[in-house]
C-alpha positions in Angstrom: 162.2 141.9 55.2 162.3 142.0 58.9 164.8 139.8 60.7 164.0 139.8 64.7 166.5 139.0 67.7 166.1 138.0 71.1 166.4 142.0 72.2 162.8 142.4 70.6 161.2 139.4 72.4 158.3 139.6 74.7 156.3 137.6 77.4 152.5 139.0 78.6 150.7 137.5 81.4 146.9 138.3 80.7 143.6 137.0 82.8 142.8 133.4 81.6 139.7 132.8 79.4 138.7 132.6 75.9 138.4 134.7 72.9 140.5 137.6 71.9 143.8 138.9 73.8 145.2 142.3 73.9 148.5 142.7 75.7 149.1 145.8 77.5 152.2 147.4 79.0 150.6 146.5 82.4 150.7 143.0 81.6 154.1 142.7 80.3 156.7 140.3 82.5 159.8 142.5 82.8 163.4 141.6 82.1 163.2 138.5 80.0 166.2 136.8 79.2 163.8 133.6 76.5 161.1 131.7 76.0 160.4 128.5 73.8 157.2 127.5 73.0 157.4 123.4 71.5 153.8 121.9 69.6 153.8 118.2 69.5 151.3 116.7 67.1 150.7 112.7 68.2 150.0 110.6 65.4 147.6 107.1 65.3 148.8 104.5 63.6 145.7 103.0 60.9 147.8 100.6 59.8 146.0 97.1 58.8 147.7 93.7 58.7 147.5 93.3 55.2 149.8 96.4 54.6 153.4 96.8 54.5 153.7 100.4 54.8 153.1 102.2 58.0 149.9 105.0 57.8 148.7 107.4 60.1 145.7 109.8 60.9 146.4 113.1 63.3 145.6 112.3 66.8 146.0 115.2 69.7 148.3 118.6 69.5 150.0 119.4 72.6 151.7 122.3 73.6 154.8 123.0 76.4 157.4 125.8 76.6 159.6 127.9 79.1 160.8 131.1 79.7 163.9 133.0 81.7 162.8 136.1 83.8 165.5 137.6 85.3 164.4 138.4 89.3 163.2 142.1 89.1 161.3 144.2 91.9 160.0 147.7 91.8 161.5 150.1 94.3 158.3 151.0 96.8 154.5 148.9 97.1 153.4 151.6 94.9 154.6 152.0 91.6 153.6 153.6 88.0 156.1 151.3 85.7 154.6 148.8 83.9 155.1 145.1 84.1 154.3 142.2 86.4 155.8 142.2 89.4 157.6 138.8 90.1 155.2 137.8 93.3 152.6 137.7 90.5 153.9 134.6 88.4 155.5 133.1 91.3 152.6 132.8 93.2 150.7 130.8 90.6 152.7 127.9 91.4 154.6 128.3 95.2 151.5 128.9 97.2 152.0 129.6 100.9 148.5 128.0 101.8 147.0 124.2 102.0 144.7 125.0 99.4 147.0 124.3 96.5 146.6 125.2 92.7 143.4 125.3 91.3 141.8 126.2 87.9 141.6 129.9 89.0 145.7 129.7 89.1 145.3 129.3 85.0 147.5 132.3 83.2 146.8 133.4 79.8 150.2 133.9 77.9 151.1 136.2 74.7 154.5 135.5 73.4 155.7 137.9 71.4 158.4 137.0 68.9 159.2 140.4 68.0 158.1 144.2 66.6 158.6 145.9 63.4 160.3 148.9 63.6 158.7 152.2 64.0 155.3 150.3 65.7 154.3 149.6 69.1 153.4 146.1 68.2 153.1 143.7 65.2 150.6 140.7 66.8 151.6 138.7 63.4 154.1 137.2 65.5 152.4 137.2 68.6 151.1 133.9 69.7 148.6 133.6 72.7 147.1 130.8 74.7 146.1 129.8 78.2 148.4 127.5 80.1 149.2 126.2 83.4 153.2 127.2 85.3 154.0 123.4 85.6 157.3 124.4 87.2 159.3 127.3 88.7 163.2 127.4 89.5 165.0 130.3 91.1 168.5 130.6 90.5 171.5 132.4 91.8 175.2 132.6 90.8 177.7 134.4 92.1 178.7 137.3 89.2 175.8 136.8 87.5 171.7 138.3 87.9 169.1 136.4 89.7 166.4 134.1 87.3 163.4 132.5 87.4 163.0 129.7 84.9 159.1 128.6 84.4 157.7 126.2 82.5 154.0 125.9 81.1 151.5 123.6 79.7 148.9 125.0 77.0 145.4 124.3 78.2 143.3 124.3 75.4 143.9 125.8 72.0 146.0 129.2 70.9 143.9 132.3 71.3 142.9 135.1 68.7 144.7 138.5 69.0 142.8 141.7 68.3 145.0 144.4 67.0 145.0 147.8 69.5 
């Protein structure tokens, strides 16, 4: 039986698209602190006049989460450590041009829940999906290290993973 904690967590930022994900080392956002992922299923109500019990019939699934990345930059413009550099998810959202967001701006997200020991990666508990950064919020406290708190929207439905 494998328990997992937060330690073993994981967030991947991978091209947007469909079909099958594999997350790579290159592709992994360093230093994250959590990330929630919440499913909503809307339900329509079918209930006729002549009833006195409420039913329903599935409508629409939606999909919103967040995550806590604490503020981390590679020493030099040229690096060989892996992970995505913080200029990378920011700039899907805080553009510095008139342009604005646009579909191209789409991210495609693995969250990893965690591994099993002794393997590089279990994707049982990997869940992956393309999504928009609705929101982005730096924030700095005295004692404490620098965050960036995003939020998503799932566009679409979850993605399959192929096992590397």
């Amino acid at each position: 039986m494998a328990f997992y904690t937060g330690r073993t967590g994981a967030l991947y930022l991978t091209s947007a698209g469909s079909g099958e994900v594999t997350p790579t080392s290159q592709q992994r956002a360093l230093k994250l602190r959590d990330w929630s992922l919440d499913t909503t299923l809307a339900l329509l109500e079918t209930t006729t006049l002549d009833t006195a019990v409420k039913t329903y019939t599935p409508g629409v699934v939606s999909s919103t989460g967040s995550a806590t990345v604490l503020y981390y930059r590679r020493d030099g413009s040229t690096s060989s450590e892996p992970g995505v550099q913080f200029d990378e998810i920011l700039g899907k959202l805080m553009k510095s041009t008139e342009g604005g967001v646009t579909e191209n701006d789409r991210v495609g997200i693995v969250l990893r829940a965690g591994t099993q020991q002794g393997t590089a990666a279990d994707i049982k508990d990997d869940i992956a999906f393309n999504a928009y950064i609705t929101n982005t919020s730096l924030r700095v406290s005295t004692s404490e290290l620098t965050s960036v708190a995003i939020q998503f929207t799932v566009d679409g439905p979850f993605r399959e993973l192929v096992d590397a």
